[in-house]
N, C-alpha and C positions, 0 to 999 in steps of 0.2 A: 452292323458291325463289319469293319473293313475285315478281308480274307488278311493282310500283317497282322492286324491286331489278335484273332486268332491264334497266329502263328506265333507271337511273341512270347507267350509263355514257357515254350516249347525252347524257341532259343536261346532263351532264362536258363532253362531247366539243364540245357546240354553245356551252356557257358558251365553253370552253378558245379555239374560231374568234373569237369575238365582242367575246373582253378587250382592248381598247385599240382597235378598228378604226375604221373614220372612218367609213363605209356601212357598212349594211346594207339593200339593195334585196329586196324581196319583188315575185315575178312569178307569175302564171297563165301555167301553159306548156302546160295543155292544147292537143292535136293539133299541138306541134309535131312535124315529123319529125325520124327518126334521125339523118341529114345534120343538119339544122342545128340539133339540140340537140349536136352532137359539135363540131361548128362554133363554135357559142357554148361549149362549152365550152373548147376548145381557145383562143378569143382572148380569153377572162377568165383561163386559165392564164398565158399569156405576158402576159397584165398584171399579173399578182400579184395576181389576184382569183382567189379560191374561190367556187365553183356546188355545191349541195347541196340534196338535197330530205329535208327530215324532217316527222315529224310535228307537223302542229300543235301536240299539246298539247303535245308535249314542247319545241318552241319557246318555247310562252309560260311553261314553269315555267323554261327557262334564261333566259330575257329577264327576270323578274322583279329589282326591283330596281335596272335598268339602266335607257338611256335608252331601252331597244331594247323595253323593254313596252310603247313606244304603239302598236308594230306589233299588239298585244292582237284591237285590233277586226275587222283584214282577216285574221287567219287563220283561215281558213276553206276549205273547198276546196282543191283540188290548190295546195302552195304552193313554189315553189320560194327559194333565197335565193341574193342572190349578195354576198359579203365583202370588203370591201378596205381594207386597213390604212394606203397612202399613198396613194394619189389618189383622193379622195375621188367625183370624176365619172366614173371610168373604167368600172366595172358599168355604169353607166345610160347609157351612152355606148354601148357593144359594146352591148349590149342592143337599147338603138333604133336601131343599126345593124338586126340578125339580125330586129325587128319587120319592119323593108322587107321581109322576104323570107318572115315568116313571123307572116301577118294576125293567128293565134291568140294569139301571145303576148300577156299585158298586164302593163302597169305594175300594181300594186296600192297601193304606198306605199313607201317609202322614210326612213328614218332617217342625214340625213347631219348629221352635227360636232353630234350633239346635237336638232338639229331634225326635226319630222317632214313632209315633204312628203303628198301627196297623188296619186293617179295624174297628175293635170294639173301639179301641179306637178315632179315626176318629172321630167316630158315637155320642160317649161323649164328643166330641169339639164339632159338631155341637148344643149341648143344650145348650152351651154356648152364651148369649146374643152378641150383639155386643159391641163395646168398649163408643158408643155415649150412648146405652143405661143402660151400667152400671154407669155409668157418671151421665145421669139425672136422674137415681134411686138414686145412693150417694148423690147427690143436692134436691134431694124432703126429704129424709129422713133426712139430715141437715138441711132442712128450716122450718120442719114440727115441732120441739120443739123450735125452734124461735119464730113462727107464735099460736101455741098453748100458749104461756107464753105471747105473745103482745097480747092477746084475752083475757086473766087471768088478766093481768093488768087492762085493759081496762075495762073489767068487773067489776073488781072492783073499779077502780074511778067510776064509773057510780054509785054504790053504794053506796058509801061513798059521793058522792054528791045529791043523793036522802035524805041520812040520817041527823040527825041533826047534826048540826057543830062539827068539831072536838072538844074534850074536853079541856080545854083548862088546861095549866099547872099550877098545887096548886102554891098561892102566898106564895112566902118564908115570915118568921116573923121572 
């Protein structure tokens, strides 16, 4: 058996993660520890993000023809990747979380909704909130001049029914 044939399932397997996904983050994880590569992996699971490390070449013959071949240039070296199908910031997010605690890791590049970032640019997604949280800030800050204007109203009935009765309208002659 040829050493492609081998290999082919492999490039199956990385096409098959990668069909439809929104990210595809690429990290150097040299000298992370056991701990918090289990770590990172365990809170990209409960996000719905897949962490995988394969081989380069075999990367860039499944990324072929997709958006995911601009990653072409950065693999190189130890690569890891991390997947994720709906929230397009949630990898790079955990990620530079698990960075805080663990110097070694690096951003490399990142491929989100078609575009490709750069380590530095990577690093400006991650300040980005997530998508639940920009959601219930949009819905506080819409409910908040509702809820200030039902407290104004309110306010003022309470007033106007302390004070004496409404005046009432001049009789026509």
């Amino acid at each position: 058996m040829a050493k492609v044939e081998l290999k082919q399932p492999i490039v199956d397997e990385i096409k098959t993660k990668v069909d439809g996904v929104a990210t595809v983050v690429a990290v150097d994880y040299r000298g992370i520890s056991v701990e918090l590569d289990t770590k990172l992996r365990k809170n990209l699971r409960e996000a719905g993000c897949e962490y995988k490390v394969y081989k380069n070449t075999l990367m860039k013959r499944a990324f072929e023809g997709s958006d995911f071949a601009q990653l072409d240039d950065i693999l190189a070296g130890p690569t890891a990747i991390a997947i994720s199908k709906e929230d397009a910031t949630a990898p790079i997010r955990i990620i530079n979380d698990i960075m805080k605690e663990a110097k070694e890791v690096e951003f490399k590049a990142a491929v989100v909704e078609g575009k490709l970032y750069d380590a530095e640019g990577v690093k400006a997604l991650a300040a980005i909130p997530s998508r639940e949280v920009l959601i219930s800030k949009l819905l506080g800050s819409l409910q908040s001049p509702i809820t200030n204007l039902a407290r104004v109203l309110k306010q003022i009935a309470e007033k106007d029914g302390e004070a004496a009765p409404a005046e009432e309208a001049p009789a026509e002659a």
